[in-house]
N, C-alpha and C positions, 0 to 999 in steps of 0.2 A: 846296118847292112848285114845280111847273111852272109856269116864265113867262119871261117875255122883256122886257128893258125898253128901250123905244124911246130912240134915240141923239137924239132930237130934242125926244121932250116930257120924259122920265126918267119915265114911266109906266108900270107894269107892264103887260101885255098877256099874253093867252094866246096862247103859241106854235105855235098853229093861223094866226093869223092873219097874212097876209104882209106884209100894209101897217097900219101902226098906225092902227084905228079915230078914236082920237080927233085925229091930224094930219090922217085922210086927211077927215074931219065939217070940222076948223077950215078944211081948205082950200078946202071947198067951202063953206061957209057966207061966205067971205071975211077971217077974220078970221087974222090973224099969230100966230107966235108971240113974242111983244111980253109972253106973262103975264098977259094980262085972261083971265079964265074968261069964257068963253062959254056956251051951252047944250051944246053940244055934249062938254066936259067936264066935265059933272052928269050926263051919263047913265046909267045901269047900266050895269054888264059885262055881257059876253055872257052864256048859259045854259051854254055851255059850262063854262065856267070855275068854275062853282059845282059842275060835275060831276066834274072836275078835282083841286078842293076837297077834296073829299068823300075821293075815292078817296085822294087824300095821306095823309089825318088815318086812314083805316081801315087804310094802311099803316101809319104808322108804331107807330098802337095795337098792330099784327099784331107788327111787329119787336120793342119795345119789351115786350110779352107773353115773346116766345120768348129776348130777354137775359136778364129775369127768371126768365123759367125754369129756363134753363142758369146762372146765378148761383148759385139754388137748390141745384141736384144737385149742382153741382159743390162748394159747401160741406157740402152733406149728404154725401158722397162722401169728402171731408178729414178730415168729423168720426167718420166712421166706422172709415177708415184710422188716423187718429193714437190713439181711443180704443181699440181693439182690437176693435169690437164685429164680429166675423166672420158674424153673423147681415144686418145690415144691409149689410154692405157687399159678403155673396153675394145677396141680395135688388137691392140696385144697378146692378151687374154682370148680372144675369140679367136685369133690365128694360132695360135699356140693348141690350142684347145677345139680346133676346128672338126673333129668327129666328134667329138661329146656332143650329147644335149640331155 
């Protein structure tokens, strides 16, 4: 996930933001950081960050798809080689290889 964790509260923060939200709330509200939550450390995250989110998790489903997939072939590809079956494994080969000629 993209994020950034301030050296000051140990909070995540989205890496858009140059001054961490919730120190730059406590210092202006007056409160230290001493560890009492204030308001200002109950508040939502940005909307950013939720958009952020989103995109992480639809990558790594994307990635995590295309391992399995080459997992696949390449055991369908093993099993075709080591059993002999020459139908499948020119079938393989010619998808893999489908703009060459």
């Amino acid at each position: 996930m993209l994020e950034w964790v301030c050296p000051r509260c140990d909070r995540a923060v989205d890496p858009g933001w140059e001054v961490c939200p919730f120190c730059r709330n406590a210092e202006a509200t007056g409160a230290g950081s001493d560890g009492a939550k204030g308001p200002a450390e109950t508040q939502a995250a940005p909307v950013e960050s939720a958009a952020w989110d989103l995109a992480d998790r639809v990558f790594r489903m994307l990635m995590g798809f295309v391992a399995v997939a080459a997992l696949v072939y390449f055991l369908a590809f093993l099993w075709a080689y080591y059993s002999g079956n020459d139908a499948w494994l020119a079938w393989l080969t010619r998808w893999l290889f489908w703009r060459r000629r």
